[in-house]
C-alpha positions as CSV (number, residue, x, y, z in Angstrom):
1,X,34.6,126.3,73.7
2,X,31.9,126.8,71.3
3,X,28.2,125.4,72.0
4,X,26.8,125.4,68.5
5,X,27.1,121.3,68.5
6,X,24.4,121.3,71.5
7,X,20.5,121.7,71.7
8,X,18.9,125.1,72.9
9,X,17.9,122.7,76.1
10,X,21.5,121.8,76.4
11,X,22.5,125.7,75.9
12,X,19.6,126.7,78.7
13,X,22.1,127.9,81.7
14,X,25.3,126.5,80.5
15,X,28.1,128.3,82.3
16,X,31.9,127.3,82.6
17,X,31.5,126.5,85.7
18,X,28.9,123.7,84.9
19,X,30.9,122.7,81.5
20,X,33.8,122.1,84.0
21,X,31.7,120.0,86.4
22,X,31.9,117.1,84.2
23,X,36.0,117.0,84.2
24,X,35.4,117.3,88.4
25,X,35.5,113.8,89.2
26,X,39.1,113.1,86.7
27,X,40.2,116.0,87.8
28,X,40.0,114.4,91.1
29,X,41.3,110.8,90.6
30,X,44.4,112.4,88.7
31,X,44.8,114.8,91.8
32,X,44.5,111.1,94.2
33,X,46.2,109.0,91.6
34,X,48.8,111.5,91.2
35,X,48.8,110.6,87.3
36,X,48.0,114.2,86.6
37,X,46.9,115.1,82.9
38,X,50.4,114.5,81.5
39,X,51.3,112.7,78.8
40,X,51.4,108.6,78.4
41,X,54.1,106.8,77.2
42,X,53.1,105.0,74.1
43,X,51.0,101.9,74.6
44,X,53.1,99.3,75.9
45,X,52.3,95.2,75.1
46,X,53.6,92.0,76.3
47,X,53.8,89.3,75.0
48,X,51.8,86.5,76.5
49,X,48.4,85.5,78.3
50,X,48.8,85.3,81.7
51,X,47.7,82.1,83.3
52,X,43.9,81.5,85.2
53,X,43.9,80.4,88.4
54,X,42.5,76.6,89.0
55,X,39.2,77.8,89.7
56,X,39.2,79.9,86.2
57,X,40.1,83.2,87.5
58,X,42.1,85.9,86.4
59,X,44.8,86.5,89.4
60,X,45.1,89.3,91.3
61,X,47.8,91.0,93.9
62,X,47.6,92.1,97.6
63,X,50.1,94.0,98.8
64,X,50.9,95.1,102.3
65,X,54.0,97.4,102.2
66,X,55.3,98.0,106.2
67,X,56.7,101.2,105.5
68,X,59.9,101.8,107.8
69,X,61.1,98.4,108.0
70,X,59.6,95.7,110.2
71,X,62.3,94.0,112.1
72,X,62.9,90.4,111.3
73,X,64.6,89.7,114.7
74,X,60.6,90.6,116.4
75,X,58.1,88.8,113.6
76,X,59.8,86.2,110.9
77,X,63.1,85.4,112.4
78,X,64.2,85.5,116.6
79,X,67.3,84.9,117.5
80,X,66.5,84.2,121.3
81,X,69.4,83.9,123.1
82,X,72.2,85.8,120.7
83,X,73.2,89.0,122.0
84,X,71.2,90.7,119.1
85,X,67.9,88.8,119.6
86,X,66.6,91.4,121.7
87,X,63.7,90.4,124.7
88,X,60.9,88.8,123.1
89,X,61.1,84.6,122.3
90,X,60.9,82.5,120.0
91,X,57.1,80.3,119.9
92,X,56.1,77.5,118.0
93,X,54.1,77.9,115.7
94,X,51.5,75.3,113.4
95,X,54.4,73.6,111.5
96,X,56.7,71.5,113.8
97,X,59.5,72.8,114.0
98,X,58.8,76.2,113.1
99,X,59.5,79.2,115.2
100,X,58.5,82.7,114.9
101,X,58.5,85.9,117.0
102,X,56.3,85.9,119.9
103,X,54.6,89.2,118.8
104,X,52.6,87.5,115.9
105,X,50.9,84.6,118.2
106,X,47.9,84.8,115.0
107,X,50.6,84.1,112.2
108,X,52.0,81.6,114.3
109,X,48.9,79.6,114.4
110,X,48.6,79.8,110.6
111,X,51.7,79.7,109.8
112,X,51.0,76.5,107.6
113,X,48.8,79.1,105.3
114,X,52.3,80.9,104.9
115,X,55.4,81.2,102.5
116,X,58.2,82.8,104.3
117,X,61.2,84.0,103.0
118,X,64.3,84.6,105.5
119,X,67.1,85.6,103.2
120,X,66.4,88.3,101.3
121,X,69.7,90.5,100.8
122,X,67.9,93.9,99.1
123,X,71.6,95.7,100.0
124,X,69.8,98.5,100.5
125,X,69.6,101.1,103.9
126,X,68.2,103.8,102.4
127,X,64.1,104.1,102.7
128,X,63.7,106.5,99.7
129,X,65.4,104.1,97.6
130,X,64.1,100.5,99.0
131,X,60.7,101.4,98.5
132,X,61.2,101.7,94.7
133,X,63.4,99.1,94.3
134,X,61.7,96.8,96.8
135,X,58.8,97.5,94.0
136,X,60.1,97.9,90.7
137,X,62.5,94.6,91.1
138,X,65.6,96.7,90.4
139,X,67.5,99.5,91.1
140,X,67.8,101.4,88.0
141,X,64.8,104.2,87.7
142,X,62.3,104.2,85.3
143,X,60.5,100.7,84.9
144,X,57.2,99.8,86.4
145,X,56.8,99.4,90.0
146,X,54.7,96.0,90.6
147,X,51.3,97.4,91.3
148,X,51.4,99.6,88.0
149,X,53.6,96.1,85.8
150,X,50.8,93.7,87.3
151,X,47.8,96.0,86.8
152,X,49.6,96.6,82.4
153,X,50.3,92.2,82.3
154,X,47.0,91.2,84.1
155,X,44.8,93.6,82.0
156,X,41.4,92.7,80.2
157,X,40.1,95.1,77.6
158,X,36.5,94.7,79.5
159,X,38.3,96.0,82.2
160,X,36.2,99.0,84.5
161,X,38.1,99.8,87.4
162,X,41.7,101.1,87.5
163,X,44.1,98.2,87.8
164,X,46.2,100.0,90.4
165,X,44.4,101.0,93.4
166,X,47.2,102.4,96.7
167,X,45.4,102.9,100.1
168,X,47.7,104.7,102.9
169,X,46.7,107.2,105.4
170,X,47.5,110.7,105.1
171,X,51.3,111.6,105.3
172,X,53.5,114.3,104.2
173,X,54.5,113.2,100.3
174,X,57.9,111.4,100.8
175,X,59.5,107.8,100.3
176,X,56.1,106.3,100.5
177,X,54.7,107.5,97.1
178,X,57.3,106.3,94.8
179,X,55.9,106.8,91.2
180,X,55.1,104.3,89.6
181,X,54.5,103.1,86.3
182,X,57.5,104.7,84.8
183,X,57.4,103.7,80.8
184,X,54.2,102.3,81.1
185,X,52.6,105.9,81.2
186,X,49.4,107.3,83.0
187,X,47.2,104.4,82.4
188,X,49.3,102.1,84.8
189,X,49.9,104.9,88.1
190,X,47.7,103.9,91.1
191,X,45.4,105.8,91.9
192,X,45.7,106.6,95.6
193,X,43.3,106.4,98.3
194,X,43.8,108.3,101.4
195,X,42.3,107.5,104.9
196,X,39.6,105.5,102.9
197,X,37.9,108.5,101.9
198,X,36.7,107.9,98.2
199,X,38.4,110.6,95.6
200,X,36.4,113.9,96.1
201,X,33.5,114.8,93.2
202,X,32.2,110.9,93.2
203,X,28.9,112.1,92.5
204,X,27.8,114.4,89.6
205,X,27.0,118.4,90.8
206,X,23.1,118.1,91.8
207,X,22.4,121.2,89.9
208,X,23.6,120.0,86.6
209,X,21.2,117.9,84.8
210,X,22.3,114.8,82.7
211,X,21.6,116.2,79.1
212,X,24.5,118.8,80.4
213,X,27.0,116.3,81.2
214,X,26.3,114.3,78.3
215,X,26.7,117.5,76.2
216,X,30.0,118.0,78.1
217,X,31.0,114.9,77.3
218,X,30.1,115.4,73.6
219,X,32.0,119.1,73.3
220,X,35.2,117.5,75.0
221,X,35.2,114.1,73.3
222,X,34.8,117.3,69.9
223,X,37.7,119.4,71.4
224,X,39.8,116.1,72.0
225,X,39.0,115.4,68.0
226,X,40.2,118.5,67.2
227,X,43.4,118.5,68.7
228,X,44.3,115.2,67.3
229,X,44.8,116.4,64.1
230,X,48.4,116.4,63.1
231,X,49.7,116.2,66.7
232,X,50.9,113.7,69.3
233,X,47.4,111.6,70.8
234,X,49.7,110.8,73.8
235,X,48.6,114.5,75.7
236,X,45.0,113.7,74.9
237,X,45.2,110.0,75.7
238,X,46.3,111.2,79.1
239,X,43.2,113.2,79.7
240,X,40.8,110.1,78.5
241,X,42.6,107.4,81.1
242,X,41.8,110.1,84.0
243,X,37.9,110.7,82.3
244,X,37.5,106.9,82.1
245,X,38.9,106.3,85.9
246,X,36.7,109.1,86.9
247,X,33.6,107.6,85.6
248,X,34.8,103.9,86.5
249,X,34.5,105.3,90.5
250,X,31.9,107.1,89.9
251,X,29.9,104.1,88.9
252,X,31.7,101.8,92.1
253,X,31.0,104.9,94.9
254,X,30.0,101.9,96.7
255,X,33.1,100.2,96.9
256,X,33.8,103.1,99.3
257,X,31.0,102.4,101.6
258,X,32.8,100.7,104.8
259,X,29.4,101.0,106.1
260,X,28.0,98.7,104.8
261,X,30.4,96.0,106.3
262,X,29.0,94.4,109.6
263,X,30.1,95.3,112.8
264,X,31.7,92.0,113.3
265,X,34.1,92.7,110.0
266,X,35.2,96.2,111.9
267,X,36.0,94.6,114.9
268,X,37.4,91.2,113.0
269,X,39.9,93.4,111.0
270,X,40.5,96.2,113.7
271,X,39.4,99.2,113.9
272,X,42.6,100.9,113.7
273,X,43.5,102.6,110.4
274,X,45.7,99.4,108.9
275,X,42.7,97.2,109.8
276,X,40.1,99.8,107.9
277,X,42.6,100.1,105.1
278,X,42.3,96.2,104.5
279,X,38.9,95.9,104.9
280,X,38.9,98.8,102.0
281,X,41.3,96.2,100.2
282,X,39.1,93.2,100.2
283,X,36.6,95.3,98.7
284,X,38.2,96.4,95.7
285,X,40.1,92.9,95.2
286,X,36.4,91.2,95.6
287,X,35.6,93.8,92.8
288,X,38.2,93.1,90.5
289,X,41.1,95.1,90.7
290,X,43.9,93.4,89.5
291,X,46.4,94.8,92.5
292,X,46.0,96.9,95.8
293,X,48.6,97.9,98.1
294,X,48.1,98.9,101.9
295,X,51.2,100.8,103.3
296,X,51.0,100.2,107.0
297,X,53.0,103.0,108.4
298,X,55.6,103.3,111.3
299,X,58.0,100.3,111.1
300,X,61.0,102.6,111.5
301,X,62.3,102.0,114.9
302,X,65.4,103.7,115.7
303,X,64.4,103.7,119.2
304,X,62.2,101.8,121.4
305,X,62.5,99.0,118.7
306,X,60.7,96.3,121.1
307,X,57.8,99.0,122.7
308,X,56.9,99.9,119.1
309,X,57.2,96.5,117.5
310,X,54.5,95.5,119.9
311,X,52.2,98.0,118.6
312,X,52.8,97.3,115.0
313,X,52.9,93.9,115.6
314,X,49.7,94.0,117.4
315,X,47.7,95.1,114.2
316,X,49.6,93.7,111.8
317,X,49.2,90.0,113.6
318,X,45.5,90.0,113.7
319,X,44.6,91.8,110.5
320,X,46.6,89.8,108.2
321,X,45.2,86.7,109.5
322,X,41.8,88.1,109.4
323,X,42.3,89.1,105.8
324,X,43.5,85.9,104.9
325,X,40.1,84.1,106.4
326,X,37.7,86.4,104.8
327,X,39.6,86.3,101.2
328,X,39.2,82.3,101.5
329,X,35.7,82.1,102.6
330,X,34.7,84.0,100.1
331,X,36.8,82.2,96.8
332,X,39.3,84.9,96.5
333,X,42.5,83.9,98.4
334,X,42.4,80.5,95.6
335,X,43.0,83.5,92.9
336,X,44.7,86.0,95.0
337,X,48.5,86.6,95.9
338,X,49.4,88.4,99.4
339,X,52.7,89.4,99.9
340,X,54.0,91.5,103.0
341,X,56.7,93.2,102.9
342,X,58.9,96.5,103.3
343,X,61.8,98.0,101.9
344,X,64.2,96.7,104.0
345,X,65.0,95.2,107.7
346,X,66.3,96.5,110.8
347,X,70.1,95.7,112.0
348,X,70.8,92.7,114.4
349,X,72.9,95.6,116.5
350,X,70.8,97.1,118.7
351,X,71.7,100.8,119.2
352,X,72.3,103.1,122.3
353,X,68.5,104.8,122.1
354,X,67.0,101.0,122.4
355,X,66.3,100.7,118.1
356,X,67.6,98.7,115.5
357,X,68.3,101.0,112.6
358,X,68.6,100.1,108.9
359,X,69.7,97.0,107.5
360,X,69.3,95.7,103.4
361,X,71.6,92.4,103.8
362,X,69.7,89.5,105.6
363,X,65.6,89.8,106.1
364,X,62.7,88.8,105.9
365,X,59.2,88.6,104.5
366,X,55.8,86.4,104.2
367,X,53.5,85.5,101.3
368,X,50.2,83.5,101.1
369,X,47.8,82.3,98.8
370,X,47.4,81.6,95.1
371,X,50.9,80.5,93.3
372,X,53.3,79.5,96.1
373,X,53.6,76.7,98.3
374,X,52.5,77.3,101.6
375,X,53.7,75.8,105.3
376,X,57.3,76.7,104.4
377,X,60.5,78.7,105.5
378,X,62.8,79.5,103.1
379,X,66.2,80.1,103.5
380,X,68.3,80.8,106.8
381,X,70.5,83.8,108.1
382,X,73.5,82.9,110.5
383,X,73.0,82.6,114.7
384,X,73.4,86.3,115.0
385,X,71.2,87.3,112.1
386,X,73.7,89.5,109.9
387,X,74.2,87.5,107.1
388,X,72.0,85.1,104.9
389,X,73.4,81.5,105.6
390,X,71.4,79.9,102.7
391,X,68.6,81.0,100.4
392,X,69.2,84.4,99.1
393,X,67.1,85.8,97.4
394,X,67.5,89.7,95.7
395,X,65.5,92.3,94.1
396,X,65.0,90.7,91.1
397,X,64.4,87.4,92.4
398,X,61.6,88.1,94.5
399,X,59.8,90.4,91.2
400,X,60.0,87.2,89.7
401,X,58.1,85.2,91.8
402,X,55.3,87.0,92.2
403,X,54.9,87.7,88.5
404,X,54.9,83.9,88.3
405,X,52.8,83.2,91.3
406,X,50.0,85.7,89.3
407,X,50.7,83.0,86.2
408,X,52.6,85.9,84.1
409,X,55.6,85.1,82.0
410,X,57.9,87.1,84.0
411,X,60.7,86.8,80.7
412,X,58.6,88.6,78.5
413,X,59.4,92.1,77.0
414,X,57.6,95.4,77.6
415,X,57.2,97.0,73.9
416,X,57.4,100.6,74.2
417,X,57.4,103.2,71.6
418,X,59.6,101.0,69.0
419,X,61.6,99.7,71.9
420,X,61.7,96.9,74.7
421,X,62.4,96.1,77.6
422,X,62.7,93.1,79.9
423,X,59.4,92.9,82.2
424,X,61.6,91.9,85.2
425,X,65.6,91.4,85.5
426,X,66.7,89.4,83.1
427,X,70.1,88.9,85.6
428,X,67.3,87.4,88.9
429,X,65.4,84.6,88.8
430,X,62.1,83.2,90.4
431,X,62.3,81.3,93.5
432,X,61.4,77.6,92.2
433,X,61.5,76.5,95.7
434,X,58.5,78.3,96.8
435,X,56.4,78.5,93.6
436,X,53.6,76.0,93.4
């Protein structure tokens, strides 16, 4: 790369080593965000503004993905008594009437907060592809999975931070990184934090002054130029998003730093890694990121279902309340959608190891704050739990509602390189029921 664009001061021990230092930190988020340098689609736009919440505030997404499967049968719907409802009972809970599984005592005292959905029929057993489809409001591949559709649709062109941010601990690269903005392109992808550690290279090299990374700057943004010239952008437009989400962190390293949180908060959330990861998520949502998803591992029980519902039930109980306290007494929850859910339930059959193993046709899930009505069950599955008895609700459906809950026109079109596309099923529909 030539230097005869920079200053002899600039020149003064320039190596490639220290030209390259600036490109650390994108090199960094692209290797956490998994966006890579590769080339965008072409832009996409919607159509229409989304709507502020009451308070004035652009809406944002929480989402806490139970990777595996929780069993509806142990949290949102017991069947006590029914030769698939397994040992644990059924409790009361804060709306008469209401009953949930005795492992979530914390839910069950808030469930008035709550929006819970009992007949969701995904049809789907198969975690690779539930966990996209669960996402992305279809089955086809290709489109937008909600974090990268909501962080495109809620967009602001003052925007700093990325719009997608994933936090999950460290795990071998399977069904839990589905990717993710499809036609959307590079902008969209999450960026992916693992273990709560912040993307490596946050801070600039110490021994490279500031005139050297501006100059860096300078001779890429050049080089960029250059390459323009008669070819595709979309290559080059690829490398600016990872620059600009590289220097976005940079500037937020804070965001990072749990330790600044009180003990109290540690303890309040849990100090296990679902609780951390959450506290991590408050943080970025109180800065401004449009969506964040937490995958809280381990919900596949093929064996000792009941033993290891207790432990994921355990943290999942007391964080997710917590969570929901600290967003409200701080103004967010009024502006902030929170939906758990996985990619699928577990069978009423309870197998010969002690598990419950796969099962897409009759589930359940919760959601809370801005955009849905909340002290409500909806829907019902049968006395034994395998099928939906009334209120089912499918892929699409449920994509839907939480576009409208954010205040986004959920039967807009996605324009794309000269074509379009429908932002969410055109065949579903939201769930009037439990909008607000």
């Amino acid at each position: 790369m030539s230097q005869s664009n920079l200053s002899a001061t600039e020149r003064e021990g320039w190596t490639r080593r220290q030209l390259l230092a600036q490109a650390a930190g994108a090199a960094a988020i692209a290797a956490v965000g998994d966006t890579g340098l590769s080339a965008p689609a072409p832009m996409a736009s919607a159509a229409s503004t989304p709507a502020l919440s009451p308070g004035g505030k652009r809406r944002q997404l929480l989402l806490l993905f139970q990777s595996g499967g929780a069993s509806q049968l142990e949290t949102w719907d017991p069947k006590p008594g029914a030769k698939t409802g397994g040992p644990y009972r059924a409790i009361g809970t804060s709306v008469p009437g209401t009953h949930i599984g005795e492992l979530l005592p914390h839910c069950a005292r808030n469930i008035h907060r709550l929006t819970v959905l009992r007949g969701v029929n995904s049809g789907i057993g198969d975690h690779f592809q539930g966990h996209y489809a669960l996402q992305a409001g279809r089955v086809a591949t290709g489109y937008p999975v909600l974090g990268s559709a909501v962080a495109k649709l809620l967009e602001r062109p003052d925007d700093i931070l990325p719009g997608y941010i994933s936090i999950r601990r460290d795990a071998p690269k399977a069904y839990t990184d589905v990717g993710d903005a499809g036609f959307l392109g590079a902008r969209y992808e999450a960026v992916k934090i693992v273990n709560n550690r912040p993307p490596a290279n946050l801070a600039s090299p110490a021994a490279v002054s500031a005139a050297t990374l501006a100059a860096a700057e300078r001779a890429r943004q050049a080089a960029d130029a250059r390459f323009r010239r008669g070819r595709d952008a979309a290559p080059i437009n690829g490398h600016d998003t990872s620059f600009e989400r590289a220097r976005a962190l940079m500037r937020r390293s804070d965001l990072f730093a749990l330790e600044q949180e009180t003990d109290a908060n540690h303890e309040r959330y849990g100090r296990h890694e679902f609780g951390q990861h959450c506290l991590l998520a408050r943080r970025l949502i109180e800065a401004g990121v449009s969506c964040v998803r937490v995958v809280h591992f381990d919900w596949d029980a093929h064996q000792d279902n009941f033993y290891w519902h207790q432990i994921r039930c355990a943290e999942f109980d007391r964080t997710f309340i917590a969570l929901l306290d600290d967003l409200q007494e701080r103004g967010l929850l009024e502006h902030t959608l929170v939906v758990a859910v996985g990619e699928m339930g577990r069978t009423p059959q309870i197998n010969n190891l002690g598990g419950r193993d796969h099962w897409g046709r009759a589930w359940s899930m919760a959601m809370a704050g801005c955009g849905v009505k909340s002290g409500i069950v909806y829907g019902a599955t049968n006395d034994e739990g395998t099928e939906v008895k009334s209120g089912q609700v499918k892929l699409g459906d449920l994509f839907h509602t939480y576009l409208r809950a954010l205040g986004i026109d959920s039967n807009q079109m996605y324009h794309v390189g000269g074509q379009s596309n429908p932002v969410a099923d055109p065949a579903a529909r939201p769930i009037a029921e439990v909008l607000s």
